[in-house]
C-alpha positions as CSV (number, residue, x, y, z in Angstrom):
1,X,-199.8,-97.6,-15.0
2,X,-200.8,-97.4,-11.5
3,X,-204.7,-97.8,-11.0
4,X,-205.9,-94.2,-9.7
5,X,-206.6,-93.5,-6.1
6,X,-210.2,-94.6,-4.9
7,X,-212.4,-92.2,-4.3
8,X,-213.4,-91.3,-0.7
9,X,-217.0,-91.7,0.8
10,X,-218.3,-89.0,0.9
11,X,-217.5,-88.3,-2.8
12,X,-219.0,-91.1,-3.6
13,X,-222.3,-90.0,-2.1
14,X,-222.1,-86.7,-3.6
15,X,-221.7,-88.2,-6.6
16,X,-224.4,-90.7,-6.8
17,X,-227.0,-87.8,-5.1
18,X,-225.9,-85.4,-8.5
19,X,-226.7,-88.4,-10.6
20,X,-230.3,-88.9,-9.4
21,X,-231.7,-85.4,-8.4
22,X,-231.3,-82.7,-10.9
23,X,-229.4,-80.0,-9.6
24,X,-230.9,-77.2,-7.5
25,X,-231.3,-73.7,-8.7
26,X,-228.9,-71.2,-7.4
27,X,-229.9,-68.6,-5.4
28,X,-228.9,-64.7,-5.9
29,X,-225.7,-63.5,-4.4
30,X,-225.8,-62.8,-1.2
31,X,-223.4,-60.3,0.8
32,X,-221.9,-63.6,2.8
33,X,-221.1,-65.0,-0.6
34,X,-219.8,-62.2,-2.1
35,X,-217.4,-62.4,1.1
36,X,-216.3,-65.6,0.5
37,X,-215.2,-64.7,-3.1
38,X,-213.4,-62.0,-1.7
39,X,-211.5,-64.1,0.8
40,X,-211.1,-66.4,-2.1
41,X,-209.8,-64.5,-4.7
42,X,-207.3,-63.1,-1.6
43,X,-206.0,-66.5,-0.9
44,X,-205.3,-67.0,-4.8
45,X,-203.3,-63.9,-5.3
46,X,-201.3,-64.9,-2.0
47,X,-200.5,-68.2,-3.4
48,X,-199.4,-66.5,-6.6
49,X,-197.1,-63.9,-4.9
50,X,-195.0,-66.1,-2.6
51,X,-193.3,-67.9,-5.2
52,X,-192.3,-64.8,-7.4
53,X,-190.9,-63.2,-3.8
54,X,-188.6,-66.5,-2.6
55,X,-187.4,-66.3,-6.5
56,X,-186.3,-62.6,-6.4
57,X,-184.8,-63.5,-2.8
58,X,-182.7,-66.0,-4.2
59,X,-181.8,-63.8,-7.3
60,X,-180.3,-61.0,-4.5
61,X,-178.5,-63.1,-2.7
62,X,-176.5,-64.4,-5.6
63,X,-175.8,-60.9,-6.9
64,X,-174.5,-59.9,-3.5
65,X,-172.4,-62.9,-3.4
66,X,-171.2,-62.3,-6.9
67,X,-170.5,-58.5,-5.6
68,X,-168.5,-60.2,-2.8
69,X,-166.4,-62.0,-5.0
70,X,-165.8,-58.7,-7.4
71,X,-164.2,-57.3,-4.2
72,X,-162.5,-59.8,-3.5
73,X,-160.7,-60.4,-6.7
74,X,-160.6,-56.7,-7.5
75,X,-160.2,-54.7,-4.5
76,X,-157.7,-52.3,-6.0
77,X,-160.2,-50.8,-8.5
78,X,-162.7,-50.5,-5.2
79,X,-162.7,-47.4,-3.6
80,X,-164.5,-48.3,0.0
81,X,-164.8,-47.1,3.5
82,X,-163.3,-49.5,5.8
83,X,-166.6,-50.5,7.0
84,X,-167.7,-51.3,3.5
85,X,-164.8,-54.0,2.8
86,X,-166.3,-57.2,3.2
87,X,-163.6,-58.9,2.6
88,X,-162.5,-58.2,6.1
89,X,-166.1,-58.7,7.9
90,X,-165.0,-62.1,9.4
91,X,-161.4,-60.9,9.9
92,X,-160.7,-60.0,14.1
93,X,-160.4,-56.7,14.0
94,X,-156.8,-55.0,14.6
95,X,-155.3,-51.8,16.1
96,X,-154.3,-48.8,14.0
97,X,-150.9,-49.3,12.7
98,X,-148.9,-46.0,12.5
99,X,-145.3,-45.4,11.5
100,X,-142.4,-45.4,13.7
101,X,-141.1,-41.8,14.6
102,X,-138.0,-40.6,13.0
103,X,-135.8,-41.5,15.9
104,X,-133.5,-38.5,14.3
105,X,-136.2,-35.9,15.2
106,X,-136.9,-34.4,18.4
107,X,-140.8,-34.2,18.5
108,X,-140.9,-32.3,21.7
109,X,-138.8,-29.0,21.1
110,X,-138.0,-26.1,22.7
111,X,-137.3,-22.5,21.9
112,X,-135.8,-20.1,23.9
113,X,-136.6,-16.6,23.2
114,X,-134.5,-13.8,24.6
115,X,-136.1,-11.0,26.9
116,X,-135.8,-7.0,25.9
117,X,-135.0,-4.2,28.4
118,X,-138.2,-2.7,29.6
119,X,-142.1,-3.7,30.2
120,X,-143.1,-3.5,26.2
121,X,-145.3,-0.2,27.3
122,X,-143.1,2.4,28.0
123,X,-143.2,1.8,31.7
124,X,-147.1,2.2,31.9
125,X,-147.0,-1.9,33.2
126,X,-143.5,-1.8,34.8
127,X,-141.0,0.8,35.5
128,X,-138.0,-1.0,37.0
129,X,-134.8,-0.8,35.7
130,X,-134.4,-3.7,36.0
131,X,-137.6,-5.2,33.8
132,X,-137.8,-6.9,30.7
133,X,-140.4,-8.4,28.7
134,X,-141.4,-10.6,25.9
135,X,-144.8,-10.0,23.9
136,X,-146.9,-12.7,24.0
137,X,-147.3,-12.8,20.3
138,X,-143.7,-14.3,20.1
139,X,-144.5,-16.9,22.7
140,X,-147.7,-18.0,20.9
141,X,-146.2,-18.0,17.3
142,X,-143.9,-21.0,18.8
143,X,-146.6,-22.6,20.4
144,X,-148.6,-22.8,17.3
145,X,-146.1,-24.5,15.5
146,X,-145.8,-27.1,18.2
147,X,-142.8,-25.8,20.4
148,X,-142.5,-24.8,23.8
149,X,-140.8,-21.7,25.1
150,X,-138.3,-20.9,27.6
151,X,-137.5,-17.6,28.8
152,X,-134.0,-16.3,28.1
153,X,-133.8,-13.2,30.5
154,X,-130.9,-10.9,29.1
155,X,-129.8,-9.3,32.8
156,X,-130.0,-12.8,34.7
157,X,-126.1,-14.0,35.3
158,X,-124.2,-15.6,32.6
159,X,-124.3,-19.0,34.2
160,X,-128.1,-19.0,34.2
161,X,-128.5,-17.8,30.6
162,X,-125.8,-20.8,29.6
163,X,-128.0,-22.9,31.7
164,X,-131.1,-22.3,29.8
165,X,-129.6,-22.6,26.3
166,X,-128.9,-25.8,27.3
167,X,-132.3,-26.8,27.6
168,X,-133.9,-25.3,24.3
169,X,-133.4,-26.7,20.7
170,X,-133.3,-22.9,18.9
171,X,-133.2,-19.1,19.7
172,X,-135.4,-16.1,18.8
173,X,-134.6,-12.3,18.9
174,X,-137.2,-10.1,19.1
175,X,-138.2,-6.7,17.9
176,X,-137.4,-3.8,20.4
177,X,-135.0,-0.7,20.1
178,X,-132.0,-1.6,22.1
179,X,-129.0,-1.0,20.0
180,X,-125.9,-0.8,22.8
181,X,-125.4,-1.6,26.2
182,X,-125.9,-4.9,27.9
183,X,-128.6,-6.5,26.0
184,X,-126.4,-5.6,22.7
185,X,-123.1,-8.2,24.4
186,X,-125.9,-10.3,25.8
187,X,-127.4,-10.7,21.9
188,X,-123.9,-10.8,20.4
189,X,-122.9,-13.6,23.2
190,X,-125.6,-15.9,22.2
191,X,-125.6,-16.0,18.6
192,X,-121.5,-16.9,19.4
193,X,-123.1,-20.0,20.9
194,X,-125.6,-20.6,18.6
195,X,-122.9,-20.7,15.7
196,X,-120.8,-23.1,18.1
197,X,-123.9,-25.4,19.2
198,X,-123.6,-25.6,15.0
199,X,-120.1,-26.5,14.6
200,X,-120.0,-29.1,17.0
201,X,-122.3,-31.1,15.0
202,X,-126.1,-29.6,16.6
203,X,-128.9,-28.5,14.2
204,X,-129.4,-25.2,16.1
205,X,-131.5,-22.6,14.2
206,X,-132.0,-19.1,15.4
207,X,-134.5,-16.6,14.0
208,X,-133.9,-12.7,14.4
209,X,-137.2,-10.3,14.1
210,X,-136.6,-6.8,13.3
211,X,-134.2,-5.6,15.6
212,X,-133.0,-9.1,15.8
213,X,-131.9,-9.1,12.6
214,X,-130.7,-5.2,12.9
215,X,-128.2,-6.2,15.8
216,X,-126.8,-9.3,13.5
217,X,-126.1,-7.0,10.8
218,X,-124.1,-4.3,13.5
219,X,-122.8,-7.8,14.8
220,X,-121.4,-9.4,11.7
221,X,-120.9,-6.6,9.9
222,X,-118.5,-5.3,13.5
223,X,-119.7,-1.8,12.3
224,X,-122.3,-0.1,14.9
225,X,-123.5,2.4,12.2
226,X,-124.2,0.5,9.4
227,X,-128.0,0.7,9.3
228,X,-129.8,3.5,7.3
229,X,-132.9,5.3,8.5
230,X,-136.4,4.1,6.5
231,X,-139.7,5.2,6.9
232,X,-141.5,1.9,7.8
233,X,-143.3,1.9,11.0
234,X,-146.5,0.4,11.1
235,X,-146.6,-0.8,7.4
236,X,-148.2,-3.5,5.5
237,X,-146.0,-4.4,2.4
238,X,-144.9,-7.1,-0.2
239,X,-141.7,-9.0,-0.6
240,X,-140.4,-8.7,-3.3
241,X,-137.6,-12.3,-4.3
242,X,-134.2,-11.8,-5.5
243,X,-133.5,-12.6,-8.7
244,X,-133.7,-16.4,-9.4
245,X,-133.2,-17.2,-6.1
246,X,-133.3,-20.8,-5.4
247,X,-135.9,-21.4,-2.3
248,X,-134.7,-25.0,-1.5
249,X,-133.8,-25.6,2.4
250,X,-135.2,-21.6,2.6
251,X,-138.2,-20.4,5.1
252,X,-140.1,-20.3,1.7
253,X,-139.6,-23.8,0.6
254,X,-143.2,-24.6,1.6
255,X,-145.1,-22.2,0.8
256,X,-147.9,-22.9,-1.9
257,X,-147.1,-21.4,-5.2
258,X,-150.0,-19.3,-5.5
259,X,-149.1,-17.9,-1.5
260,X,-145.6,-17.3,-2.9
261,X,-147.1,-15.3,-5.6
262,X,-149.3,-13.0,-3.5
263,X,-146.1,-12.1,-1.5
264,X,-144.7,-10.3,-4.3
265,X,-147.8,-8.8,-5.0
266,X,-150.4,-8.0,-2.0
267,X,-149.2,-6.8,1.4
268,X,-149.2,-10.0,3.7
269,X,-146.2,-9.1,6.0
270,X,-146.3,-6.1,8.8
271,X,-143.0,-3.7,9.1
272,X,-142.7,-1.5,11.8
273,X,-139.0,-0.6,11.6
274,X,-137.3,3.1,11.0
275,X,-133.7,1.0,10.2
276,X,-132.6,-1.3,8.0
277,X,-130.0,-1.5,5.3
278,X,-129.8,-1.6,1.6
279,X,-129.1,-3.7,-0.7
280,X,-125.9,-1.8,-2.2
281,X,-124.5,-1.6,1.1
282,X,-125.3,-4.6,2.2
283,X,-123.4,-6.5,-0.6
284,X,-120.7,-3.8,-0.4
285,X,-119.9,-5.3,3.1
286,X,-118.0,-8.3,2.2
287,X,-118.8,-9.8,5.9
288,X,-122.6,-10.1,5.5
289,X,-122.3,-11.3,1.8
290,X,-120.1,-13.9,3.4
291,X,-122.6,-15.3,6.1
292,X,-126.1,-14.2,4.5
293,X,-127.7,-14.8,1.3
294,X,-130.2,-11.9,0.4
295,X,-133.8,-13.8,0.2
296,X,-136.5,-10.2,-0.6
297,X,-136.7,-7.0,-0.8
298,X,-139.0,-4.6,0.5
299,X,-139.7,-0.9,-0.1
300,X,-140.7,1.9,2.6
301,X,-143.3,4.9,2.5
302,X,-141.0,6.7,0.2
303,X,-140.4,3.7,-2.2
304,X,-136.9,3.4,-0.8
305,X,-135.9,-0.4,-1.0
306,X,-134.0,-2.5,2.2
307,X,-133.4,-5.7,2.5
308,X,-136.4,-7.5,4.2
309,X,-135.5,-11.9,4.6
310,X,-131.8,-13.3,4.6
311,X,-130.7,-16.7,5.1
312,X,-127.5,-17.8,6.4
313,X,-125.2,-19.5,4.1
314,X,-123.7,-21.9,6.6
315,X,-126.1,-21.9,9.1
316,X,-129.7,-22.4,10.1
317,X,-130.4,-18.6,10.7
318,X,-132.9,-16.8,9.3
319,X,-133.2,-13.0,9.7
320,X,-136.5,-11.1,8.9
321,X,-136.7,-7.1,9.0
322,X,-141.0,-8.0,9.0
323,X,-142.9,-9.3,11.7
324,X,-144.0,-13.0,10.8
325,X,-146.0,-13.1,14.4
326,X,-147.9,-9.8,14.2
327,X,-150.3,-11.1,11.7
328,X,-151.9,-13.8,13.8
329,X,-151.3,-12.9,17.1
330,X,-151.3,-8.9,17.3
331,X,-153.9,-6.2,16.8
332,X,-152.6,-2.7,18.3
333,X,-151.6,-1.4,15.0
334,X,-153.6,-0.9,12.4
335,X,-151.9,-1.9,9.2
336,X,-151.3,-5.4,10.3
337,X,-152.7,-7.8,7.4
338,X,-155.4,-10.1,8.7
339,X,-156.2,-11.7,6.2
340,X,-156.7,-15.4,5.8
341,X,-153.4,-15.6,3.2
342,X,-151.5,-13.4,5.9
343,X,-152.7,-15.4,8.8
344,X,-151.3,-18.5,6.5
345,X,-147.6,-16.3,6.3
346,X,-147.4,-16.3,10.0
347,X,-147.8,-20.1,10.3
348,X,-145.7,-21.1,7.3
349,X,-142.7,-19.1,9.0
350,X,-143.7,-20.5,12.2
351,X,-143.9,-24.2,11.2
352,X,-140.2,-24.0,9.1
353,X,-138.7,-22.5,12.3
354,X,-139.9,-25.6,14.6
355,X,-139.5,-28.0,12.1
356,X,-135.8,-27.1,12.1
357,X,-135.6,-27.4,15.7
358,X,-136.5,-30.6,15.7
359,X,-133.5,-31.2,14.3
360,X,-131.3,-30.9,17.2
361,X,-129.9,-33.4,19.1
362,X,-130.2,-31.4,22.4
363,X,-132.2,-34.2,24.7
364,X,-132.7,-31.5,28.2
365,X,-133.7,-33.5,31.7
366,X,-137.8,-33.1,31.2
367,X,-137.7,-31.8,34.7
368,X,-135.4,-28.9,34.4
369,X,-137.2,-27.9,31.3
370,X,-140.5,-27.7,33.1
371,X,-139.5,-25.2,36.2
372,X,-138.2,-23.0,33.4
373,X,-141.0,-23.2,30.9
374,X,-142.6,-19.9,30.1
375,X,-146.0,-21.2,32.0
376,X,-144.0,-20.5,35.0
377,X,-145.1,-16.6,34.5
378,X,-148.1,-15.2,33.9
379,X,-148.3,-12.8,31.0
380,X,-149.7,-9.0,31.2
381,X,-152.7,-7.6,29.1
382,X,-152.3,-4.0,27.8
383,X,-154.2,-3.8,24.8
384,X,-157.0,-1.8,26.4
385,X,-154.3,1.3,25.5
386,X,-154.9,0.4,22.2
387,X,-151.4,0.5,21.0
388,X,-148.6,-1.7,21.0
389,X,-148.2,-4.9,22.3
390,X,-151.7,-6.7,23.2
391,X,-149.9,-9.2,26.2
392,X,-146.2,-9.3,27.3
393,X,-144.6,-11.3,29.7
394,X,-142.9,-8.7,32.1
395,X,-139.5,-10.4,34.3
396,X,-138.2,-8.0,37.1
């Protein structure tokens, strides 16, 4: 064993002076004692501390790095924000990866949507004979399924109408009265090429509104008085489905259940129609039976019941005796459903018509599309009348 360290000096002095002199009486505490302690006892419970805090440091950094490795071994039962992963903390980060496009989809479509005779307000806007308009309702229900619209103006010359309907990837007939005359051939002349856009290999939808789908029936049907007279103008009302109908590939095929439900049970859809035809005659006329499919029903003020949604058999065209655009975008009458389940209608019908025509193949020049866009015009307010249309776009 080691001898033990010599003592120093002054220890030995102190030690020798204790040994000799009996030890002095201590004096009372003094406040500059008492201080001292204090300091003292501070300095001991200091000392004491710091070890217990580098021990519990050491003990949280092993259970983060044992978190670490959790995550890293078992990320799929993790459910963290991407900032949370730290198993990517050190990794450079990247730039979003999104899917390719379906190359077979056109994501920039275009509808063209065919003027009526007249300025939409009985000539309080524009009396010309020569005027026609389309309500701004039509124009926006496009637009808010991501299309763009291009004004197909019934009285401009044949070449320029065939000129347009090359540019746009789907038609739409509007409401109106015109039953005869020039807008009826102009009407019968363009579904002709919609059905042969269709054969010759183009996904070419058209959707027909009210009168639209009044002037396919006369058309189809080649029998001018085959409509009925019903009492349904300015009329909130259900749809009521055929039978097991099967709603696959239909304008219903997205709808939720529970909005599907409502259909046939509150009034979401606006009529405003005084003809129509029935269901007897309509599957009595072997023509239409042919071509459409009946999808609803719907029944007038007096409980008499028309046929309200049909769907091509052949064809992507879709006929609707209700207004699927008044709900959102229309507020002159006052039975048009506002509602947040009607306002969801309107866009359901909206998105299944420009999701079909983004299935066409048509690729227009960009440039010729723009200088016939509807922005081109500027549409007219008239709701202040408080009746009607609330905006139209007026051509003369």
């Amino acid at each position: 064993m080691p001898p033990p360290p010599p003592s120093s000096p002054a220890s030995a002095t102190k030690s020798s002076a204790s040994a000799s002199t009996p030890a002095p009486t201590l004096p009372p505490l003094s406040s500059a004692s008492s201080s001292a302690s204090s300091a003292s006892d501070m300095f001991n419970f200091n000392y004491l501390w710091i070890p217990l805090l580098i021990a519990l440091s050491k003990d949280l950094t092993a259970a983060a790095s044992a978190n670490d490795n959790l995550i890293s071994d078992d990320s799929t039962t993790s459910i963290l924000l991407p900032s949370e992963n730290r198993t990517v903390i050190n990794t450079p980060r990247l730039s979003p990866s999104c899917p390719a496009p379906d190359p077979k989809l056109n994501y920039r479509p275009v509808i063209g949507i065919l003027s009526h005779p007249g300025d939409g307000a009985s000539g309080r806007l524009n009396n010309a004979t020569n005027a026609s308009y389309i309500a701004a309702s039509y124009v926006k229900f496009v637009e808010s399924a991501g299309a763009r619209v291009i004004p197909l103006i019934y009285n401009e010359p044949l070449e320029v109408l065939e000129m347009k309907l090359s540019l746009v990837n789907g038609v739409l007939f509007t409401g109106g009265w015109a039953k005869s005359g020039l807008y009826f051939d102009v009407v019968g002349t363009v579904f002709k090429r919609v059905l042969e856009k269709n054969d010759a290999g183009d996904h070419f939808p058209l959707v027909a509104i009210c009168l639209g789908f009044e002037l396919l029936t006369m058309i189809i049907s080649k029998d001018s008085d085959i409509l009925e007279q019903f009492s349904a103008a300015d009329q909130a009302s259900t749809l009521q489905f055929v039978g097991s109908i099967n709603l696959e590939g239909t304008v219903f095929q997205r709808f939720p259940p529970d909005l599907l439900k409502k259909l046939s049970t509150d009034c979401l859809v606006m009529q405003n129609h005084h003809y129509g035809i029935s269901p007897e005659r309509f599957r009595k006329t072997a023509a239409l039976c042919n071509f459409f499919q009946i999808l609803t029903t719907s029944a007038d003020e007096n409980d008499k019941v028309y046929v309200s949604t049909v769907k091509a058999n052949d064809y992507p065209v879709t006929a609707f005796q209700w207004h699927p655009e008044k709900n959102a975008f229309e507020w002159g009458l006052s039975m048009i459903p506002h509602s947040e389940d009607a306002i969801q209608v309107t866009q359901y019908v909206a998105n299944f018509f420009v999701s079909e025509a983004r299935k066409s193949l048509n690729r227009p020049p960009a440039r010729k599309v723009l200088d016939n866009l509807i922005y081109n015009y500027t549409p007219t307010y008239c709701g202040k009348a408080g009746r009607g249309y609330d905006e139209v776009y007026i051509f003369t």
